[in-house]
N, C-alpha and C positions, 0 to 999 in steps of 0.2 A: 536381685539382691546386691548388697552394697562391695562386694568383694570377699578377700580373704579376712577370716578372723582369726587367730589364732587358739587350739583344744585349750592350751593350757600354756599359762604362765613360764617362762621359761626362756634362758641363754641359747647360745649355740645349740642346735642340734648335734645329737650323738651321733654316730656312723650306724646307719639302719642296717643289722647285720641278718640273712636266715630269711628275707620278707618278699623275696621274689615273687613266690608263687602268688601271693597277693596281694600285692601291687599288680601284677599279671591280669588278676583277677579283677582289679578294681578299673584298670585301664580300659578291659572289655565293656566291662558294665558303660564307664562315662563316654567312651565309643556309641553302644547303645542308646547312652541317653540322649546325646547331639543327635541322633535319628528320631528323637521321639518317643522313645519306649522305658516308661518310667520301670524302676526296679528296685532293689534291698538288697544289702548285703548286711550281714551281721556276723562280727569278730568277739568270739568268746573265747576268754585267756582268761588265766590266774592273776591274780596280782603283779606286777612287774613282768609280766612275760609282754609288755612293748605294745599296749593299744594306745597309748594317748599320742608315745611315740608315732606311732604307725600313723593313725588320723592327722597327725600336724603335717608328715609328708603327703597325704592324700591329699589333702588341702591347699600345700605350693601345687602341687601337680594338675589337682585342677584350676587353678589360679594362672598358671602357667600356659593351659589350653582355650584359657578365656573364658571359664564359668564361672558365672556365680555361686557363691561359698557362703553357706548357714553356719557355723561352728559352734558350738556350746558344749557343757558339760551338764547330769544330769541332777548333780548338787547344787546346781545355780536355778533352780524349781521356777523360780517367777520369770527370768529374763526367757526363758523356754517354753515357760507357758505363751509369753507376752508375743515371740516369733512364730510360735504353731499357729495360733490365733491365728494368725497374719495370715498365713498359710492356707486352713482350711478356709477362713473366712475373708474373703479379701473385703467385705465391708464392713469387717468388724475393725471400731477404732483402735488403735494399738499405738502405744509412743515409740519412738524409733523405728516402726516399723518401715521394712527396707521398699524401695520403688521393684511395684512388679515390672518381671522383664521377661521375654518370649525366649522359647529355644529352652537348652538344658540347664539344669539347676541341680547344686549338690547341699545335700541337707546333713551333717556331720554331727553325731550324738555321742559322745564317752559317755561311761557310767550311765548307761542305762539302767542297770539295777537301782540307780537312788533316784531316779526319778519318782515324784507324785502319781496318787490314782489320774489325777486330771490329767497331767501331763500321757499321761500313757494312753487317757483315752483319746486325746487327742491326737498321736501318735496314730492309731487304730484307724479314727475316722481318715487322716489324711493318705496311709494305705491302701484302704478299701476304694478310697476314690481319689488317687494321685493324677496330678497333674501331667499333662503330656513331659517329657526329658526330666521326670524328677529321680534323681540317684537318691534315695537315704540312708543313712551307712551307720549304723549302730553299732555301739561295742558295748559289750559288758560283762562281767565275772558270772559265769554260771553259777557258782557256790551261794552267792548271792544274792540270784533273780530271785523277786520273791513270787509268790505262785500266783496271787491275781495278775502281774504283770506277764508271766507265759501266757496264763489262759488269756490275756487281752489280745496277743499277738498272736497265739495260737487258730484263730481263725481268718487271717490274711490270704488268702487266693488269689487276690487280680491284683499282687505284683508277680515279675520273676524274681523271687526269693532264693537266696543262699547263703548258708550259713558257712564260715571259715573259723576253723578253732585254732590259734596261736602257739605253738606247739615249744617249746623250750629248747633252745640256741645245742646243735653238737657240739665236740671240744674245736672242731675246728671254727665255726664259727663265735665263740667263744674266745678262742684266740685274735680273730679275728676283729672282734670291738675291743678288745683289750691292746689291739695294735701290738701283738705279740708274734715270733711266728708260732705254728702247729708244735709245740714239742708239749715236753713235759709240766712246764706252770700254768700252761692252760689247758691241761687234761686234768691238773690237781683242781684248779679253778673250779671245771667244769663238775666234779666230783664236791665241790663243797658249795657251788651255788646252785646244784640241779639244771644249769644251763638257762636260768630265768635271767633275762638282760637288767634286772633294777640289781639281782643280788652278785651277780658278775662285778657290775660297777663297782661293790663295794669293796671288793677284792681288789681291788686296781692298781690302790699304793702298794702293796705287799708284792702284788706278781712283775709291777713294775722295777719291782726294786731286786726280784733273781728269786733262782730258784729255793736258796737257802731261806728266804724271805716271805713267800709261797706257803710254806710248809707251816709256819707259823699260825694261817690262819687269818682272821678278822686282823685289820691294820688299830692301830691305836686311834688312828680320827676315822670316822668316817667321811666318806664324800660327801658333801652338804647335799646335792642333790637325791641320795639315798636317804639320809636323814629326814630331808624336807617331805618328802614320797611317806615315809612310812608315818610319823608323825600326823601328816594329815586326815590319817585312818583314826588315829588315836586322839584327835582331836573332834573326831565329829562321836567318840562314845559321850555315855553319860558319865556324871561325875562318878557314880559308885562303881561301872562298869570299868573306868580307868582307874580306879584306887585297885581293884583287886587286877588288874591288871601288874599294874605296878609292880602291887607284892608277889604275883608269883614269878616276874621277870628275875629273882634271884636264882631260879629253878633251872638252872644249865640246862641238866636232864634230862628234864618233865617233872611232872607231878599229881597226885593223885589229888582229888577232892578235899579230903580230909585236912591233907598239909595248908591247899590254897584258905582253906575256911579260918585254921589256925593264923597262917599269914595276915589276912587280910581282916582278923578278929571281926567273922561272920559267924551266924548259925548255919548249922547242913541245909537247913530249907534257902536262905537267902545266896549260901555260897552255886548252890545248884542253879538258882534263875540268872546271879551275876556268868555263873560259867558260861551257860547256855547262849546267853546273851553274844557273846563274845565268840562262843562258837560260830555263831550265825553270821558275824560279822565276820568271820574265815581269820581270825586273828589267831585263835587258839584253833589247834586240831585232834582230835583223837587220835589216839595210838591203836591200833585194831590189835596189833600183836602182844600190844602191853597191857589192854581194857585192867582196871578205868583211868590208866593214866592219860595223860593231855600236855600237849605242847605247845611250843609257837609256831607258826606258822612255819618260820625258817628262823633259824638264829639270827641275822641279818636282827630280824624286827625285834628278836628279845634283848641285843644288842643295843638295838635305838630307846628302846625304854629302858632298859636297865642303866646305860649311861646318864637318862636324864632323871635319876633319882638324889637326892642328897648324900653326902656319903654320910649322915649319921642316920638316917632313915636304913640306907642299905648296910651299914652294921648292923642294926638291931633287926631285922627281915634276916641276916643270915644267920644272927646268935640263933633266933627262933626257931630256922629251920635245922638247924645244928642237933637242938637238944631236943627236938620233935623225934629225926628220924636217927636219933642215938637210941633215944626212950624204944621207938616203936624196931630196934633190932636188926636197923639197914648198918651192913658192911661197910667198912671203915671210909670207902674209895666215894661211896656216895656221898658221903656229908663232910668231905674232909677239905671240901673247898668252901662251905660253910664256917667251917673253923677257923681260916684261915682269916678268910673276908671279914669275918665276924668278929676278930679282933681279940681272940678267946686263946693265946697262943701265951699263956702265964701258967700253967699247972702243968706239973710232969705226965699225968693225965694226956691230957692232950699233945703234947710233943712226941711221944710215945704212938699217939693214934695216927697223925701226921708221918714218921718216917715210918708206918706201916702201910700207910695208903703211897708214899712217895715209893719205897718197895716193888708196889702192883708192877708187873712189866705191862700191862695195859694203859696205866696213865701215864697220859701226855708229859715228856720229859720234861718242857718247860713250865708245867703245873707242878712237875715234881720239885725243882730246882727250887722254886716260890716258893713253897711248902717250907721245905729245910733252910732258905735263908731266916724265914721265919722263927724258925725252931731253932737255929744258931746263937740268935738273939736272946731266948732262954738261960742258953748255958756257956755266958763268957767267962766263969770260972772253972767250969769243969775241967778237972784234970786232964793231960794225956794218952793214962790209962782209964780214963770211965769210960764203963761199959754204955752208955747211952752217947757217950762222945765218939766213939768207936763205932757205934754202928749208925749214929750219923754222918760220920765222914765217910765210910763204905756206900751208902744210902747217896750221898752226892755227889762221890767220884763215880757211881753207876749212871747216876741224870746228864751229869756232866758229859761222860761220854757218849751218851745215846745223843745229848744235844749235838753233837759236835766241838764242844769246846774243850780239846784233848789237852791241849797247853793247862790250863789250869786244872786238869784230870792229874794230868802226869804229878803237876806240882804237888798234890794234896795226895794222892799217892807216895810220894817221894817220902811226904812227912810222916803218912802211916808208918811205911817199910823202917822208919828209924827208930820209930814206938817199942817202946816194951811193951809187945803186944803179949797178950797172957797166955797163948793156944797155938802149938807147930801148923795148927789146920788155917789161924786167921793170919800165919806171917805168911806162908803159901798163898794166901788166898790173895792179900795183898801183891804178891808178886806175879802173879798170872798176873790180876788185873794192870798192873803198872808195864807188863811185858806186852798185853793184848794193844793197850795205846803206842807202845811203840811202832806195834805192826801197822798200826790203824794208822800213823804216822808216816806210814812207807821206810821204817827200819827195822824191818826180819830180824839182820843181821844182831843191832841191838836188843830186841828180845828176846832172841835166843842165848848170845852171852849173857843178860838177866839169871834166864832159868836153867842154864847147864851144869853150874855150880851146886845144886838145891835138887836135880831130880833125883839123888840115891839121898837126902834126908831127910828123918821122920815127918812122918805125916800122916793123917787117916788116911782109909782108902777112897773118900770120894776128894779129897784135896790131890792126891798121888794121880787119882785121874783127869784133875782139871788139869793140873800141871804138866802129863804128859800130851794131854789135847793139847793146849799151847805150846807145848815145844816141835808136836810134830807139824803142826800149819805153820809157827815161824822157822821152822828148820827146814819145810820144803822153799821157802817161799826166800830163803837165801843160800838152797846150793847144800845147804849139810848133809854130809853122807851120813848122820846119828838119826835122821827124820825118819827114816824106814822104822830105826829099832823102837822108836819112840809109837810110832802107829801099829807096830805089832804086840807090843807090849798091851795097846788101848784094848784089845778083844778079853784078854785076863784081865784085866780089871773090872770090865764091868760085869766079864762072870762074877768077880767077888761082890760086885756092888749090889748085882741082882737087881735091876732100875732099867724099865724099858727103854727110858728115855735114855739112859746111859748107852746102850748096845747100837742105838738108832746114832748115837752122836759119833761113835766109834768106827761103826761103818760108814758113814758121809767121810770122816775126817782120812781113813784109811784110803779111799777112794780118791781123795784129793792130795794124796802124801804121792798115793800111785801113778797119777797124772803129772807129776813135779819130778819124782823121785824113781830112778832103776830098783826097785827094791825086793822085785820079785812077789808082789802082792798078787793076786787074781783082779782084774776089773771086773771084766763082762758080767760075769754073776753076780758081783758086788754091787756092782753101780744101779743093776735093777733093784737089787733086794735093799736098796739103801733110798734108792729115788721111792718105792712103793712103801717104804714103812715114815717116810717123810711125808709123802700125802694122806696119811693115814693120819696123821698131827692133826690138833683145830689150832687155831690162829693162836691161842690163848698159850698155848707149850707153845709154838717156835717165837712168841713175843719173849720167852721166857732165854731162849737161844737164840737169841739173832743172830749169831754164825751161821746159823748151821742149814739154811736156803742159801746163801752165798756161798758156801763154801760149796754145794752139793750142786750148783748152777756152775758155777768156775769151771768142776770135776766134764759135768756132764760136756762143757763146751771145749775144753782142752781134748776128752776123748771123743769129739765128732757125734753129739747127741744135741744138735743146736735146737731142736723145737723142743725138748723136754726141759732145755737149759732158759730158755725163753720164756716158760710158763711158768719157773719157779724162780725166776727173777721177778716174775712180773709179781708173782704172788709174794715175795718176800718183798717187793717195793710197799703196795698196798699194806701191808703190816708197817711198815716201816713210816711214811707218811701217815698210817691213823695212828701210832704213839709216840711221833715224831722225834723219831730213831733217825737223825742226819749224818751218824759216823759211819754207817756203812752205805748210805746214798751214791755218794759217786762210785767207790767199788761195784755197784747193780748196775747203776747206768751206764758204766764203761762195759759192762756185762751186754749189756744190751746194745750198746753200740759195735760189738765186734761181731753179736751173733747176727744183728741185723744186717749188717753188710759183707758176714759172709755169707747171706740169704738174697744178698741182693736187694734189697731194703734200703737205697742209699739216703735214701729222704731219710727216713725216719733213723739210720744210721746218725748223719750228721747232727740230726736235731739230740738225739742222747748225748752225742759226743760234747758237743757245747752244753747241755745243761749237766753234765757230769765235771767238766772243764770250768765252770762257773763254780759250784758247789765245792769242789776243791781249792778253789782257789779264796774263796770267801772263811774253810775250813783253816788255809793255809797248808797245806800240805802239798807238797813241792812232786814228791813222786807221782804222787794220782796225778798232779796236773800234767806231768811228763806223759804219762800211762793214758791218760786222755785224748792228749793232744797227736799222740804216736794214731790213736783207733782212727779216729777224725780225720786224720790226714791219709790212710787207708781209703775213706769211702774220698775225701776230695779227689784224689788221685784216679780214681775211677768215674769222678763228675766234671772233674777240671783237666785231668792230667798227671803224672808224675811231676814237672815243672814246678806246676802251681803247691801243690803238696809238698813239695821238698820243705821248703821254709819254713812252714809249720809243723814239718818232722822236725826240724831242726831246731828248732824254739825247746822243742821238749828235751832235748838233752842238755841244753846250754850249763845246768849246774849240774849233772848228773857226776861230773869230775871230783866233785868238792863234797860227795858221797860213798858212805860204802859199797859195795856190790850189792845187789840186790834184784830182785827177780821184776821188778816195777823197771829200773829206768835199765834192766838190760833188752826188753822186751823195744822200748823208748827207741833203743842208740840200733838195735836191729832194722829197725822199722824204716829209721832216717839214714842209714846204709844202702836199703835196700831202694830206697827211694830217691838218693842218690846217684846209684846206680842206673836206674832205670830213665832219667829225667838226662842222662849222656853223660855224666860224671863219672868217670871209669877206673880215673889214676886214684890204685890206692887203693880201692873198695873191696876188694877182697882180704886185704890183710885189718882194714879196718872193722868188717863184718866178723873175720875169727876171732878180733880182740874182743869184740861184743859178744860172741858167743863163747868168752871162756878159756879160749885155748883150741890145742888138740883134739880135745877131748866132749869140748864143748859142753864142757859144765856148767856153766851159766845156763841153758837154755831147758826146760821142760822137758823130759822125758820122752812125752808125749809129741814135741812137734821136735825134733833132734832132726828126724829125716828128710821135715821141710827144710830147716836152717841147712844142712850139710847139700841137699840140692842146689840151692840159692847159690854157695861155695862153689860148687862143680861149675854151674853155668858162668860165674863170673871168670872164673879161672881159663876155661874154653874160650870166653869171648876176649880173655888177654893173652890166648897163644900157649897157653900153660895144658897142652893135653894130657898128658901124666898126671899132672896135678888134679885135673879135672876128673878125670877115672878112678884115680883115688877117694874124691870127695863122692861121687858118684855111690861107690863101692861102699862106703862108709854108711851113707841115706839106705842104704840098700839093705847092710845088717839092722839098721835100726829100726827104720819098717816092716822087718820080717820079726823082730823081737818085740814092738807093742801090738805088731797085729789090727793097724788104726787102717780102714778101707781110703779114708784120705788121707794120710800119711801113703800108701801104698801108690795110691794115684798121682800125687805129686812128685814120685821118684819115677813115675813111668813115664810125665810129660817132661822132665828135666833131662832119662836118657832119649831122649824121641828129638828133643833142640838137639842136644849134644849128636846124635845119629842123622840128622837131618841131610846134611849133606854128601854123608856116604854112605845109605841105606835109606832110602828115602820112602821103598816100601815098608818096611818092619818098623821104620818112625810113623808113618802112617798107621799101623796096627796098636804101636803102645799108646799116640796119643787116642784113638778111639775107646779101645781101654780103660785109659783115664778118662776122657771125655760121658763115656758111660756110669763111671762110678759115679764124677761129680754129679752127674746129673740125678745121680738114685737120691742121691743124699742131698738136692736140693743145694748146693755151691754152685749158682746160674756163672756168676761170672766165672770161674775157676772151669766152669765146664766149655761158658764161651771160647777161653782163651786156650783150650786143647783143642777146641773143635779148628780154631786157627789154624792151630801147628798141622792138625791132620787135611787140612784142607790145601796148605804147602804141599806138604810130602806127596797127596795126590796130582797136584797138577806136574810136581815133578815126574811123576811116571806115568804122566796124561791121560788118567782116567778124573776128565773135565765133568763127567754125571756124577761123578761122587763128589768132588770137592765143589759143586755149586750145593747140593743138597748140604754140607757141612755148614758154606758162605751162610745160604739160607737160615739155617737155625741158628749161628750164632750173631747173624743181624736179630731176627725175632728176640733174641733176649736183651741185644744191644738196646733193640726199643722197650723191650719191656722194664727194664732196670732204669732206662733212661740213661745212657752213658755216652757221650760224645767222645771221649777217646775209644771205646771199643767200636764205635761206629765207622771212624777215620782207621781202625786197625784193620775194620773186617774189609772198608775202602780199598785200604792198601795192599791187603792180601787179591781182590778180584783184581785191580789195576794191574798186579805184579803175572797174575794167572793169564787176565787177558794178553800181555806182551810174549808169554810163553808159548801162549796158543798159536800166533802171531808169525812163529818164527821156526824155520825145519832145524831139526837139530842134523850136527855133523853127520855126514853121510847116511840123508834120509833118501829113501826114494820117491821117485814120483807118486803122490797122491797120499803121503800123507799122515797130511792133518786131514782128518777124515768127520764125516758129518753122519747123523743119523739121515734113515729114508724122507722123511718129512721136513727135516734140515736141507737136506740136500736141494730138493722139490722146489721149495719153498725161497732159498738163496740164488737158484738158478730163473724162477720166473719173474723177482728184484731183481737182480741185475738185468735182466732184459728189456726191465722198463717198469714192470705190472706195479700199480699201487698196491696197499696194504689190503682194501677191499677186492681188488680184482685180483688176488694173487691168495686170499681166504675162500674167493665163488669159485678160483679153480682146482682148491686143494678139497676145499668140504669142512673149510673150520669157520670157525669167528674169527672177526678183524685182530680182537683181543690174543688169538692162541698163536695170530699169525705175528703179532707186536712180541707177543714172550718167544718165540722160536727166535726174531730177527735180532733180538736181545745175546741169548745164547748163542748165536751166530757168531754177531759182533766179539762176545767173549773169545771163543776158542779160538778166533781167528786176527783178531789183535786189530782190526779195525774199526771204524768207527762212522761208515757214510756208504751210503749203497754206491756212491763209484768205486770205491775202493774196492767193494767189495767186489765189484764187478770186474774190476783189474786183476784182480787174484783168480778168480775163474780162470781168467785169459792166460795167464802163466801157467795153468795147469798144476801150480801146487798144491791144490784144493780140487777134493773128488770126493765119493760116495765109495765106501765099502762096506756092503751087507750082502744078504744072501741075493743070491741070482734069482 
């Protein structure tokens, strides 16, 4: 055959992402065939799950090996008949037909489902009696084989046949053809294109362009090559088949029969054959859950026809569906993007339906915002005080902020609050909301003076409760010692309110005043009975609260409950993303970024870090970016170093001066202190760490982690000579971990006195850090357990018990590798280095003999240095070469050197002997 052809039309190849196994597959087979041994493969995928893709690389590849290459596609009917011919019949005349040639041959078929009866039977014959090295490799849509062409194939035996089915891209590879790395826009990708490579693609300017960007959904153009792909389906229907096509493409949805018949001004009998049609053609799909509603295939495709309709055509298809599913008593949310589209946005009527459906906390914020600019247009004279001007403006500073566009929230808020609003419940209600943006803005401070003026006047009692909710999450959240009275207050209210959902919001928010705030609340029982009445919610109530997962994920990670805080982050994100709610986005993902990396998680650490650090910054919100950049540089510092980290701790404070206090950039300037510190920067860092934390008193810092921060103190203080000072700070961690009762708060005070103890107790340092080293490890803080296993692995070789501190070495290497961390690697390095030199050396007035060795050690070191190699020195003891390599290992350690003369030298001096039993 004449060479490569190419499957199909087409630029550059895409990055074949997920296709190992078969390519793997197909390499064996044309191995095979170069011997002679003809065979079949067949690749069955969904539409865009990457066969024509795949066949174009099968095709360089064997072009590459020096086979001859058949390629076609099976909508090209004649030019495939014209080469089979060829094929089965080598003296049948054929135009173009290629020079036979000896050896292996690869025969390449896409769309095998639209192949001809002929074609297929020709297919058949040329199976049943293939040619010696023939490969032919078929792809086709199962949805779509139609049943004479199974049964044709279905009787094949004398090939080796195998079928490969196309499986749909993970988020990681997903990422991976999007040239992204693994985080969060190709996990949202991966969730809105099912992992199929044509509808990824389409996604590509959005995910390229951040995470804020992502969220949004289908990009305004599409890729022309998704275009092209899906159109060509739509081009091989009939004309009637693509009109009702068309018309139901206004159908976001879905849609039932009745509507498409309406649309598409068909009768039931005709709308039912055009449906079916179209079913078959796997363009529309059943909804099994919805029966007898129907959809498209993927949005992707309803996209590409709905774009190429006229826009006076797509008016009138959406008036019609508008007043169809008004008449027939569907819910405002369904038809209300009919409305819109449809150009129907002149009667109070309808403006009315619109910011009832903008309202839904289920629809999409930026459908909502559409909606109401629309409906703005309505009413350019309506007063200040109309009641429909009024709850259109509430109605868009609510989308507004869900979108993330808080600047223009605040403003339109600004101009409520100025209103002669008619009702003490709507001037409240404006003021929470204009307070919650400040917070959302990273300024507690500021919305708390907002609401301090206003919580003793009148109000109902569900306005009195919103307003003390906001006062007590901004009031923890900047240090107010009023925040306690505000969250105790929230339990008496919602007895008056008598509202589940009230009691549930009460306890979350209490929970999170008490992880911020000294204020004497109870956690332990709370925090269960507030996490278990929050999963009891469906998606539909906490869309209605989006506080109130963030705030109850914060609570649980402040008081040391990271895997429960993890799964309601994750579940409040997936909320968040499907009614693209972007204002509390980076607050989750920073969420997720501290808990992952105090899990040890640093991958997936840093990748939240940067998609929370993006999203803020695209929000504009200056704190979160601080508050991000601070988490992120936590997990670098444990991938790169303290060094490397320092600078991007330090990024994050740079404006933090030109701000008020605040619980975001004190957590920031903590971080890039401590990280200072640690990277050799010494001068200064403890007076600059207590400024961050507040003072004396340490007010600035969470309740909850007081006893880490006043540790961190202690240890700085000690390593600047200041021991008094150190004892004090020491003393301080010590009451406050005994007052919140936090098992890692408790264990971080036991490895900070165990450093502090280290050099003059160096057993009882060894005791507290195992201690700690035990707790972290119940509680799953790998690294935080690594670096006690450290300390306790010092304080043992100080007192030369070398079996215990190699067993410590050992496991906190094991995690070093398991987290993947080069600086804990080089720490655990330098801790054996420092242990081997101890071993090494008799301390003042030792006696003879010892540094002392086990019976087997001893054995073992003495028939080395006499000469014996590792095997002749394992036949005399009774081990493996292997246990003789680990003993001479341990050897080396205890004994500080590093070469069996050495070792042998040390024999000879006699400072090295055996002590066990006689």
């Amino acid at each position: 055959m004449s060479g490569v052809e190419p499957v199909a039309p087409g630029g550059p190849l895409e990055p074949l992402v997920g296709r190992n196994c078969a390519l793997d597959v197909f390499d064996k087979a044309l191995c095979a065939a170069r011997g002679g041994q003809p065979s079949m493969l067949e690749f069955a995928a969904d539409p865009g799950c990457g066969k024509t893709r795949l066949l174009r690389e099968l095709a360089v590849r064997a072009g590459r090996a020096g086979v001859p290459v058949l390629a076609a596609a099976g909508r090209d009917g004649d030019r495939v008949l014209r080469s089979l011919t060829a094929l089965v019949d080598p003296a049948a005349p054929a135009a173009g037909r290629p020079e036979p040639v000896a050896g292996a041959s690869v025969v390449l078929l896409d769309d095998l489902h639209l192949v001809p009866p002929a074609v297929a039977t020709l297919l058949a014959r040329l199976a049943q009696a293939p040619p010696a090295g023939l490969l032919l490799v078929v792809a086709y849509r199962p949805r779509q084989m139609p049943g004479w062409a199974t049964a044709t194939f279905g009787g094949v035996v004398q090939l080796n046949r195998r079928t490969f089915t196309l499986s749909p891209l993970d988020p990681a590879g997903v990422a991976a053809l999007l040239g992204l790395p693994d985080g969060r826009a190709g996990q949202r990708v991966h969730r809105l294109s099912g992992g199929v490579p044509r509808y990824v693609l389409a996604y590509r300017p959005e995910a390229l362009d951040g995470a804020v960007a992502a969220l949004r959904g289908l990009p305004a153009e599409l890729p022309f090559e998704v275009t092209a792909a899906v159109q060509l389906d739509v081009d091989a229907l009939e004309v009637d088949q693509r009109r009702m096509l068309e018309a139901v493409s206004v159908c976001a949805e879905g849609f039932e029969p009745a509507l498409a018949g309406t649309l598409a001004g068909r009768d039931p009998a005709t709308t039912s054959d055009l449906l079916d049609g179209l079913v078959a053609a796997d363009l529309l799909r059943t909804d099994p859950a919805l029966a007898p509603t129907l959809r498209f295939r993927h949005e992707v495709d309803r996209a590409v026809v709905y774009r190429s309709l006229s826009p006076g055509r797509r008016r009138h298809l959406h008036a019609l569906a508008a007043g169809l599913l008004r008449d027939l008593g569907h819910p405002v949310t369904r038809y209300a993007e009919h409305l819109w589209a449809g150009g129907q946005c002149t009667d109070p009527a309808t403006a009315d339906a619109l910011i009832e459906a903008a309202e839904n906390p289920q629809t999409p914020r930026l459908d909502a915002i559409r909606w109401l600019t629309g409906v703005r247009r309505l009413l350019p004279d309506a007063g200040p005080a109309d009641p429909c001007r009024i709850r259109l403006d509430f109605a868009t500073a609510d989308a507004l902020v869900g979108a993330g566009r808080l600047r223009q929230a605040r403003t339109l808020l600004q101009d409520l609050s100025r209103r002669p609003l008619p009702d003490d419940d709507q001037r409240v209600r404006a003021l929470v909301a204009r307070a919650r943006v400040e917070r959302l803005l990273g300024r507690p401070f500021d919305a708390y003076a907002l609401l301090l003026p206003r919580l003793d006047a009148p109000a109902g009692p569900r306005a009195r409760f919103d307003l003390s909710v906001e006062a007590a999450v901004s009031g923890a959240l900047c240090g107010a010692a009023g925040a306690g009275q505000h969250a105790y207050a929230l339990g008496r209210l919602a007895d008056q309110l008598d509202e589940p959902g009230c009691r549930t919001t009460a306890a979350v928010v209490r929970c999170f005043v008490a992880a911020h705030v000294d204020c004497g609340l109870p956690v332990e029982e709370a925090l269960g009975r507030a996490s278990s009445e929050v999963d009891a919610l469906a998606d539909d109530e906490l869309a209605r609260h989006p506080d109130l997962l963030a705030l109850l994920a914060w609570a649980e990670h402040l008081l040391e409950r990271d895997r429960s805080a993890l799964h309601h982050l994750d579940r409040a994100l997936e909320i968040c993303c499907r009614a693209g709610l972007v204002a509390l986005t980076p607050w989750l993902l920073i969420g997720r970024c501290a808990v992952t990396c105090r899990l040890g998680s640093l991958d997936r650490a840093l990748s939240e870090g940067e998609d929370a650090e993006e999203v803020a910054v695209a929000m504009g919100v200056e704190p979160m970016v601080g508050l991000a950049r601070a988490h992120r540089a936590i997990a670098v510092a444990w991938r790169r170093g303290p060094a490397a980290a320092r600078q991007l701790a330090e990024t994050a404070v740079l404006d933090a001066s030109t701000r008020r206090s605040n619980w975001y950039d004190g957590v920031s300037q903590r971080v890039a202190v401590r990280l200072r510190f640690l990277a050799g920067d010494r001068v200064g860092a403890a007076p600059a760490l207590l400024r961050a934390c507040g003072g004396a008193d340490l007010g600035q810092v969470e309740v909850s982690g007081r006893a880490c921060w006043a540790s961190s103190l202690a240890e700085m203080t000690h390593r600047g000579g200041r021991r008094d000072e150190a004892l004090h700070w020491l003393a301080v961690a010590g009451r406050h971990a005994q007052r919140v009762r936090l098992r890692g708060q408790s264990a971080m005070v036991r490895i900070s006195r165990a450093r502090l103890t280290l050099d003059t107790d160096p057993r009882g340092a060894a005791e507290l850090a195992g201690a700690a080293a035990d707790s972290f490890a119940d509680m799953g803080w790998r690294l935080d357990e690594a670096s006690a296993r450290l300390v306790r692995a010092r304080a043992l070789c100080d007192v030369r018990e070398w079996t215990a501190a190699e067993v410590e070495l050992a496991e906190a290497r094991r995690i070093a590798d398991l987290v993947a961390s080069p600086p804990l690697r080089r720490a655990v390095a330098a801790v054996q280095s420092r242990a081997a030199g101890a071993a090494g050396r008799r301390p003042d007035g030792a006696t003879r003999g010892e540094l002392t060795l086990t019976r087997r050690e001893w054995d073992i070191a003495r028939l080395v240095a006499a000469g014996a190699s590792n095997a002749e020195a394992a036949e005399q003891v009774y081990v493996t070469v292997k246990t003789v390599e680990a003993h001479l290992t341990r050897i080396f350690r205890k004994t500080g050197v590093s070469s069996r003369a050495a070792l042998a030298a040390l024999l000879a001096t006699g400072a090295l002997n055996y002590r066990g039993p006689a």
